[in-house]
C-alpha positions in Angstrom: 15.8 -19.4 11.7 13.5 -22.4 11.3 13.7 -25.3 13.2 13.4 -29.0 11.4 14.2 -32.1 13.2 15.5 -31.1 16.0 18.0 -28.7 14.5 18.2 -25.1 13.6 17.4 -24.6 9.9 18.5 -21.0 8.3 15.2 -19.7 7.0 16.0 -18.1 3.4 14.7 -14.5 3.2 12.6 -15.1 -0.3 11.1 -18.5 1.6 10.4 -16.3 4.4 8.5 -13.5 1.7 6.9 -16.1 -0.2 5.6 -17.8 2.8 4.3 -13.7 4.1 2.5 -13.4 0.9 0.4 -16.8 1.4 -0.5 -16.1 4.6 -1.9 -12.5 3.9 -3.6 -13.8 0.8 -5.3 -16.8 2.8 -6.0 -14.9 6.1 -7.2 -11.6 6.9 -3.7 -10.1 8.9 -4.1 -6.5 9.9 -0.8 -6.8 12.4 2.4 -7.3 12.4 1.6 -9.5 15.9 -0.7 -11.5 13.9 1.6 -12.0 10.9 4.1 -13.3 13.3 2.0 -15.4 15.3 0.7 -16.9 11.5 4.5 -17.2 10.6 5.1 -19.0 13.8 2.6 -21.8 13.6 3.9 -23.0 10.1 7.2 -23.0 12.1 9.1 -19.7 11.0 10.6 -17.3 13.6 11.2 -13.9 12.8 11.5 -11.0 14.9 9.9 -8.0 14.8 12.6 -5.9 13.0 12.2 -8.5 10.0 8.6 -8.3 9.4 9.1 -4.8 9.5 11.8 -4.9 6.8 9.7 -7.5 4.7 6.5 -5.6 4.7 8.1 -2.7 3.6 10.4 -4.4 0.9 7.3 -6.4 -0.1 5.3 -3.3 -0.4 2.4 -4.7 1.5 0.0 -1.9 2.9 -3.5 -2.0 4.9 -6.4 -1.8 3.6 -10.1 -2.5 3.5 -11.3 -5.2 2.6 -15.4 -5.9 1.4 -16.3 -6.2 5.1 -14.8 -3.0 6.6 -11.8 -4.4 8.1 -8.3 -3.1 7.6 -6.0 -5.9 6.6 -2.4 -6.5 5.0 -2.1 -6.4 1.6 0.0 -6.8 -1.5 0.3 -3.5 -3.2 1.6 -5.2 -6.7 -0.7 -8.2 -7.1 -2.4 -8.5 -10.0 -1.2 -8.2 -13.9 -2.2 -4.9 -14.0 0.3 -2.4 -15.1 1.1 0.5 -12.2 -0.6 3.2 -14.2 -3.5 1.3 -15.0 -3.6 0.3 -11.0 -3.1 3.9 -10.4 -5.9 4.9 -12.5 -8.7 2.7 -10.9 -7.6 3.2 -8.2 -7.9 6.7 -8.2 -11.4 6.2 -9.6 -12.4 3.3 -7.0 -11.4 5.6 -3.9 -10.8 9.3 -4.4 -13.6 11.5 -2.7 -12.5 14.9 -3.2 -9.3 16.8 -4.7 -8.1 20.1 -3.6 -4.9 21.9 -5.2 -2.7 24.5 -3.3 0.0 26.1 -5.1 2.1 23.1 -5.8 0.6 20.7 -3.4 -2.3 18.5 -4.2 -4.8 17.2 -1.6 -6.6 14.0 -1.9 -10.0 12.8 0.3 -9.9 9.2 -0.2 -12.5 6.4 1.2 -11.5 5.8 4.8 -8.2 3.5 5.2 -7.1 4.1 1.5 -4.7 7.2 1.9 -2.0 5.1 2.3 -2.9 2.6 -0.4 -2.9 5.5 -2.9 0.1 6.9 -2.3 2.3 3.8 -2.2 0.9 3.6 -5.3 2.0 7.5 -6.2 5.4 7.1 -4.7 6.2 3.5 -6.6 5.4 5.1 -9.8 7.8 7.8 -9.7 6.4 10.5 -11.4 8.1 13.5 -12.2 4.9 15.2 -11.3 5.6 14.2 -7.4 8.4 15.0 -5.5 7.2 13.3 -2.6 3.4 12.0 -1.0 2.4 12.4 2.7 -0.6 10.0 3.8 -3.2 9.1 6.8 -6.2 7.2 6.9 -8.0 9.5 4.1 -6.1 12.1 3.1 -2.9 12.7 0.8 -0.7 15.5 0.1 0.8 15.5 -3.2 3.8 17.5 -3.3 5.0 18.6 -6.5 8.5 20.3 -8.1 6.3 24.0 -9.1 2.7 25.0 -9.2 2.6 24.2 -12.7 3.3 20.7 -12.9 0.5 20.4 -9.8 -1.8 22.0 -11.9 -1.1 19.3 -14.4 -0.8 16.4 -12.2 -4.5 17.8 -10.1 -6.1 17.4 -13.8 -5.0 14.0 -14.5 -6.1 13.2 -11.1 -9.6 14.9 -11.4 -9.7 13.1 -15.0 -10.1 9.6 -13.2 -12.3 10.5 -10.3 -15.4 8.8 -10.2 -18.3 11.3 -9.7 -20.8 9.4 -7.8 -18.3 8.9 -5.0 -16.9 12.8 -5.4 -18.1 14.8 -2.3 
């Protein structure tokens, strides 16, 4: 709801996103406190249940920006196509890759996990049946050994040496 002259103004949900995606573009949010409190001074209440459901339908995840601090961002931006965001972004972030049977691990740079696998899970692959993330770390699970072993070498493939530990 949004409130204009005096009177209660139903607040469209794709004003409300478009609105989300300004204010995490022009300020660095890391909360979903601070997203409200942003939301609330250009005069849009939400509760807490719909920022939820908008940062999730929005895909927008942390991550680190160029001064160390974790912050809200768009997972799609750019004109990039998925794979090719997949790709440098394995190569911008991936530290160190492990495979287990059919499960691949991934070190990442600190806050990136879940950047990395958003990207994974939007993709849907038929290499992976499902990603678990943290701060640095993924686990790739795939449908058999084999198709790991396939996925861990298109993985390894990207990886940028100098940051490989």
């Amino acid at each position: 709801m949004q409130f204009y002259a005096g009177r209660v103004v139903a607040m469209k949900k794709s004003m409300r996103q478009s609105r989300i995606e300004q204010l995490i573009n022009q300020y660095p949010i890391g909360t979903q406190e601070e997203l409200m409190e942003h939301l609330e001074e250009v005069g849009i209440q939400a509760t807490q249940a719909t920022i939820s459901r908008d940062i999730r339908e929005m895909q927008i995840v942390k991550a680190q920006d160029g001064h160390g601090h974790l912050r809200y961002t768009i997972f799609k931006a750019g004109n990039r196509s998925e794979e090719e965001r997949l790709r440098e972004t394995i190569n911008e972030v991936v530290t160190g890759l492990t495979r287990v049977e059919f499960v691949n691990i991934l070190k990442t740079l600190p806050s990136n996990g879940n950047l990395l696998a958003a990207i994974f899970d939007d993709l849907n692959l038929p290499e992976v049946a499902g990603t678990l993330a943290g701060h640095d770390t993924i686990f790739i699970i795939s449908p058999s050994a084999e198709v790991a072993v396939k996925l861990h070498d298109m993985i390894a493939d990207e990886m940028n040496p100098d940051i490989v530990h």
